[in-house]
MDTraj code that builds the backbone (N, CA, C; nanometers):
import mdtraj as md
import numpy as np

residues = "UNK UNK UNK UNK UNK UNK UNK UNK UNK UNK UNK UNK UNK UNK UNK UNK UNK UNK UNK UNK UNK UNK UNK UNK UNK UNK UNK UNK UNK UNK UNK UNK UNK UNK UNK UNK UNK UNK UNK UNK UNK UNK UNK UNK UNK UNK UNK UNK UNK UNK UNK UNK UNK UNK UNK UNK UNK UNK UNK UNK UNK UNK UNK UNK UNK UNK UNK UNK UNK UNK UNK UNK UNK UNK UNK UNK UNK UNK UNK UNK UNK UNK UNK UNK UNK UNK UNK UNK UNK UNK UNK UNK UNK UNK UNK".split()
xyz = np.array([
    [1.2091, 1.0519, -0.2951],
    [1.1730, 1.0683, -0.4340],
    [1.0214, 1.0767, -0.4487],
    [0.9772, 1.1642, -0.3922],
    [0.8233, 1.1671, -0.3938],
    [0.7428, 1.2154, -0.5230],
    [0.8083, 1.2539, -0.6337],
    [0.7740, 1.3155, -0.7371],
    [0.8288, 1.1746, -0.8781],
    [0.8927, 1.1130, -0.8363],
    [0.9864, 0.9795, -0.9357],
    [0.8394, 0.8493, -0.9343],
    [0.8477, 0.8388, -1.0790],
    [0.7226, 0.6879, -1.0446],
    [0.8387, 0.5814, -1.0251],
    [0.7828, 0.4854, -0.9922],
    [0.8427, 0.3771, -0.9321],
    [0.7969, 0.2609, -0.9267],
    [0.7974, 0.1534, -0.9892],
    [0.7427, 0.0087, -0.9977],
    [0.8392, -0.0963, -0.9488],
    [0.8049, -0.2116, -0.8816],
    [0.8204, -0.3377, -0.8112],
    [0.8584, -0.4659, -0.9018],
    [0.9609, -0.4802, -0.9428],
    [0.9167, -0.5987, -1.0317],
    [0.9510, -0.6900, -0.9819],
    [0.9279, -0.7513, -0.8660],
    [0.9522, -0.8292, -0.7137],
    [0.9190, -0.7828, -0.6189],
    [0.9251, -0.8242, -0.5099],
    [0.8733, -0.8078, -0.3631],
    [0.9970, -0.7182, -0.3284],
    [0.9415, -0.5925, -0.2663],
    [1.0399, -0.5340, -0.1726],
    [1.1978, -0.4850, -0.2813],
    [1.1518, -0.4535, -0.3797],
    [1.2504, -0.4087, -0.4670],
    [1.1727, -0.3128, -0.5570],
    [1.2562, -0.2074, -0.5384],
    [1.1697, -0.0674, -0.6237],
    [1.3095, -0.0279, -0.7098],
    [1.2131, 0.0346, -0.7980],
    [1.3303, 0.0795, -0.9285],
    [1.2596, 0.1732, -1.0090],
    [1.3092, 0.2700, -1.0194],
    [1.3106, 0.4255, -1.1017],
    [1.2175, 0.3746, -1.2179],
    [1.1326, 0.4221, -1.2411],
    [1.0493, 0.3994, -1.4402],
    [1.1452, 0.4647, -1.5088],
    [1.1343, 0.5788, -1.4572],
    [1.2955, 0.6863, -1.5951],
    [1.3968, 0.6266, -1.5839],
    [1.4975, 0.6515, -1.6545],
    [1.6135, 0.6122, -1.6269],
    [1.6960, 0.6748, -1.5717],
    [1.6886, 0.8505, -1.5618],
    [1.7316, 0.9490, -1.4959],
    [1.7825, 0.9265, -1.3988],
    [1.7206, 0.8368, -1.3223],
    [1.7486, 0.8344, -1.1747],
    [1.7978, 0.7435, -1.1265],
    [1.9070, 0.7138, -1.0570],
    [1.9290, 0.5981, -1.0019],
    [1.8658, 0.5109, -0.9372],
    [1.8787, 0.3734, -0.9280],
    [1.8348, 0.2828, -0.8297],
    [1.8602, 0.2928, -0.6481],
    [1.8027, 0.2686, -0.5713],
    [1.8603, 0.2489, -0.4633],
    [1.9864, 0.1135, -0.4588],
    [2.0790, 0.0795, -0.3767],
    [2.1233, -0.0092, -0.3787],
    [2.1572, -0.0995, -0.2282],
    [2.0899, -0.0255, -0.1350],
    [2.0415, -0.1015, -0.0079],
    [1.9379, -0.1251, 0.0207],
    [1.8640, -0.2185, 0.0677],
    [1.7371, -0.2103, 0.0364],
    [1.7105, -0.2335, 0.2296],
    [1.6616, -0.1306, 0.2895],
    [1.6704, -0.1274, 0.4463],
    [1.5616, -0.2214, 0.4693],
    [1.4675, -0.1823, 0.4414],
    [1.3429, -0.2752, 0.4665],
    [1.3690, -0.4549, 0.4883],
    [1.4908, -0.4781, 0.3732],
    [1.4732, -0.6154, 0.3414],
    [1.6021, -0.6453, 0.4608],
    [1.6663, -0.5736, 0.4821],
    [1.7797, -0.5912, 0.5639],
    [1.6914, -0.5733, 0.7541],
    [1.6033, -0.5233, 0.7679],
    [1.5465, -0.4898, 0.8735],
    [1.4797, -0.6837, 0.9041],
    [1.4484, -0.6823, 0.8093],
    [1.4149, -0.8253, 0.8410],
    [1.5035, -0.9576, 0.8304],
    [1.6259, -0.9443, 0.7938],
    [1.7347, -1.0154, 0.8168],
    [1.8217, -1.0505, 0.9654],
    [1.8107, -0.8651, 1.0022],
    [1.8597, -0.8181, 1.1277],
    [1.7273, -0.8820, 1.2820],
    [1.6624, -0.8518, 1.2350],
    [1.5398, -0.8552, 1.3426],
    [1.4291, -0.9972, 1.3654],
    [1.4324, -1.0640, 1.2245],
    [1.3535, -1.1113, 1.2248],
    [1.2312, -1.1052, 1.1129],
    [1.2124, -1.1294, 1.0216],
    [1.0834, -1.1163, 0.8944],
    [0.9642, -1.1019, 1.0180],
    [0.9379, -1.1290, 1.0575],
    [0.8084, -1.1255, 1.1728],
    [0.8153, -1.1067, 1.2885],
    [0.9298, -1.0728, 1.3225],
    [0.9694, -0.9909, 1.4649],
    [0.8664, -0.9056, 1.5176],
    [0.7994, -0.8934, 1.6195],
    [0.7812, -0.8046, 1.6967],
    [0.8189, -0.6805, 1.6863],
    [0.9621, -0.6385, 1.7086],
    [1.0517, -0.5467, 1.6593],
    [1.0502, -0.4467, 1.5301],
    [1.0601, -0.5654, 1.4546],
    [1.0640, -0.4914, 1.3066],
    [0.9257, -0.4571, 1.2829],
    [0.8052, -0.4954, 1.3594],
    [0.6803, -0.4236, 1.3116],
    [0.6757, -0.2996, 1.3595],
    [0.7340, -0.2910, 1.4715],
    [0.7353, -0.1439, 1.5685],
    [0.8064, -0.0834, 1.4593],
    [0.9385, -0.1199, 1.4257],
    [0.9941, -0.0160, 1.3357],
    [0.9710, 0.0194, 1.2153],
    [0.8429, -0.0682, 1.1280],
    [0.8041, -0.0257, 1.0352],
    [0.6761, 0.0545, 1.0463],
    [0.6169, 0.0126, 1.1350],
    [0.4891, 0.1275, 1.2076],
    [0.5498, 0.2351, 1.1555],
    [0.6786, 0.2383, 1.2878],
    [0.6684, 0.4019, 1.3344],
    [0.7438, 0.4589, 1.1728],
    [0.8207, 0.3761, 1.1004],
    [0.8758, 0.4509, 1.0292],
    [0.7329, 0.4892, 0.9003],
    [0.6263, 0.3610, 0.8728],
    [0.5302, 0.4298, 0.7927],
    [0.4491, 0.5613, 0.8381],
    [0.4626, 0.5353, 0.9984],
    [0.3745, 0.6517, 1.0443],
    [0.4318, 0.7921, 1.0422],
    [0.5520, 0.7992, 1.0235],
    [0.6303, 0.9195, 1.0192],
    [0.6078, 0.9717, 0.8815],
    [0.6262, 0.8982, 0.7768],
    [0.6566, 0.8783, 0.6753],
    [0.4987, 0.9410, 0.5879],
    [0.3807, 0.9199, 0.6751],
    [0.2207, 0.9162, 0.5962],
    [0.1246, 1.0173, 0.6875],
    [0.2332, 1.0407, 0.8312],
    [0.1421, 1.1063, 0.9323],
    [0.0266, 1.0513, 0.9969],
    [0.0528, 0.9048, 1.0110],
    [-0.0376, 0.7926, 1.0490],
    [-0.1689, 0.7590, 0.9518],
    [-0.1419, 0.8429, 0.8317],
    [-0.2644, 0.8201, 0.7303],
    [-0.2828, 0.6570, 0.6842],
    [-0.1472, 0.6213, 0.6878],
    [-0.1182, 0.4676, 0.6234],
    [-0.1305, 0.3717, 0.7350],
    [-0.2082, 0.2972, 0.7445],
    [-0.1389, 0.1981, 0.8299],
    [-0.1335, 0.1982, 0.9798],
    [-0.2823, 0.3318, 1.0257],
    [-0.3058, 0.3372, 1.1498],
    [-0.1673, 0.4165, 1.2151],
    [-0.2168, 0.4842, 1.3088],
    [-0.0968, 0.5734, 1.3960],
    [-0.0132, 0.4966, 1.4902],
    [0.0656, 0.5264, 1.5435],
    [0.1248, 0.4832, 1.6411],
    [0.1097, 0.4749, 1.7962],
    [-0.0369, 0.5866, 1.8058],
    [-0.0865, 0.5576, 1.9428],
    [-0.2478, 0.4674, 1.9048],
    [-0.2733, 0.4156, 1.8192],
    [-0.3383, 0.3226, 1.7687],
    [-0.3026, 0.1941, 1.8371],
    [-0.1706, 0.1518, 1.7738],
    [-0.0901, 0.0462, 1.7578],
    [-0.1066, -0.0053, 1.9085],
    [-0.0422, 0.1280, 1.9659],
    [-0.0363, 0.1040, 2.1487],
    [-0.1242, 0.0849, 2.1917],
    [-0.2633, 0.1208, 2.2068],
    [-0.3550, 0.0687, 2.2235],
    [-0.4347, -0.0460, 2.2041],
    [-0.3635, -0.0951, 2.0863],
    [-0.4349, -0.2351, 2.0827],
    [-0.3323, -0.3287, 2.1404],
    [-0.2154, -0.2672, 2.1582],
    [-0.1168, -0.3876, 2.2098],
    [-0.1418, -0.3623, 2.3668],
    [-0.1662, -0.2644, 2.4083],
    [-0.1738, -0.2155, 2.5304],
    [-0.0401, -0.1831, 2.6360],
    [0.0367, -0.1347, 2.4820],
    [0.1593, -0.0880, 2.5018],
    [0.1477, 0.0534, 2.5897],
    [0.2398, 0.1384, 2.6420],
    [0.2791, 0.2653, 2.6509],
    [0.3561, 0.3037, 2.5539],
    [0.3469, 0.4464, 2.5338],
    [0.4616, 0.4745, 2.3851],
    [0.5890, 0.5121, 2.4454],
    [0.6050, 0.4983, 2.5872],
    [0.7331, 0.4810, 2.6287],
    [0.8245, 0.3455, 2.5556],
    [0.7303, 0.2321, 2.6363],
    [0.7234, 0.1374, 2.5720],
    [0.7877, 0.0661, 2.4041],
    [0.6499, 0.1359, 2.3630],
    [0.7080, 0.1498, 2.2098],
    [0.8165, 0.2102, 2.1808],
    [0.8618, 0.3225, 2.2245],
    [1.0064, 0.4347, 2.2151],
    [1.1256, 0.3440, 2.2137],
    [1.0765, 0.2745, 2.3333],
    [1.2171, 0.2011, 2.4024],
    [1.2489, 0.0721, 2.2823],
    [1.1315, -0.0048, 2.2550],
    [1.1733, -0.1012, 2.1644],
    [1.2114, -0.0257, 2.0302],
    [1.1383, 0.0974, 1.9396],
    [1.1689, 0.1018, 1.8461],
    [1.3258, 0.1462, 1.8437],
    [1.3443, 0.2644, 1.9694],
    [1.5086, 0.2579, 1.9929],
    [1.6350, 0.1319, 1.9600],
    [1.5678, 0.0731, 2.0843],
    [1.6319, -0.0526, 2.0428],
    [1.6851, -0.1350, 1.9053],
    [1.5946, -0.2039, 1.8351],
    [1.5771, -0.2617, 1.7194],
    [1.6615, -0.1584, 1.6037],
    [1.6443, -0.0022, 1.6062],
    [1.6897, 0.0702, 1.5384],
    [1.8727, 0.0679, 1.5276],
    [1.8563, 0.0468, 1.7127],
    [2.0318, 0.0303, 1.7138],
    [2.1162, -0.1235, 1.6720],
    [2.0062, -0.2138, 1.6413],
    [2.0581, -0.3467, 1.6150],
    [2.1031, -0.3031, 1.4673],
    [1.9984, -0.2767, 1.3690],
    [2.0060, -0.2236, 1.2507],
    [2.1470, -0.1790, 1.2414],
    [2.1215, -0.0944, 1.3058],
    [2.2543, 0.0361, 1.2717],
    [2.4130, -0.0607, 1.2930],
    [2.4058, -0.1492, 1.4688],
    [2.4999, -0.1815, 1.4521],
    [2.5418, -0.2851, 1.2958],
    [2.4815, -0.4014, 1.3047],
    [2.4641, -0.4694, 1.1897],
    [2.5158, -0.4599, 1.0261],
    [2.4039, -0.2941, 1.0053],
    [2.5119, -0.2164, 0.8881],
    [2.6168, -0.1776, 0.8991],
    [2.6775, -0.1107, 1.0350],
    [2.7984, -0.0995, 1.0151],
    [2.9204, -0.1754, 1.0148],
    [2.8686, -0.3613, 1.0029],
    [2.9512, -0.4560, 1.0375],
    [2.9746, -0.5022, 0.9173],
    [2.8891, -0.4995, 0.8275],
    [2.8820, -0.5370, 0.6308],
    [3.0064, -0.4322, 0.5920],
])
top = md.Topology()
chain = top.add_chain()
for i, resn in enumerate(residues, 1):
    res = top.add_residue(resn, chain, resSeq=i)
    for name in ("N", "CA", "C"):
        top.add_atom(name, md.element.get_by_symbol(name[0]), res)
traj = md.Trajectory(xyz[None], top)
């Protein structure tokens, strides 16, 4: 919804200004940290890579940034964000 305004009226909960539009009603982000951990290791890789996909590393530093200061490989990184992604996935499909 890149064109929809959108305000917070809580942490980690977004909701349409118009009414036009529906709400989301999963909220992945908040579930990523249920699944993984609020401060996981994990879930930072997967919010990196997903802001960095998401901004083209404009937001929040790139992803061969990241590796570098961790002194990761982006194999490395691949393999965990893989990972963590498939915990997710299994997880939702168990709700």
């Amino acid at each position: 919804m890149p064109f929809t305004p959108i305000f917070a009226p809580r942490g980690n909960t977004l909701q349409a200004a118009s009414g036009d539009v529906p709400d989301a009603t999963f909220d992945i982000v908040a579930f990523s940290g249920t699944v993984l951990g609020d401060k996981s290791e994990d879930r930072q890789v997967v919010l990196l890579w997903a802001r960095a996909m998401a901004t083209q590393g404009g937001v929040g530093g790139s992803i061969a940034e990241f590796c570098r200061r961790t002194r990761w490989s982006r194999a490395t990184f691949d393999r965990r964000r893989i990972k963590a992604c498939e915990r997710i996935a299994a997880a939702k499909n168990t709700t």
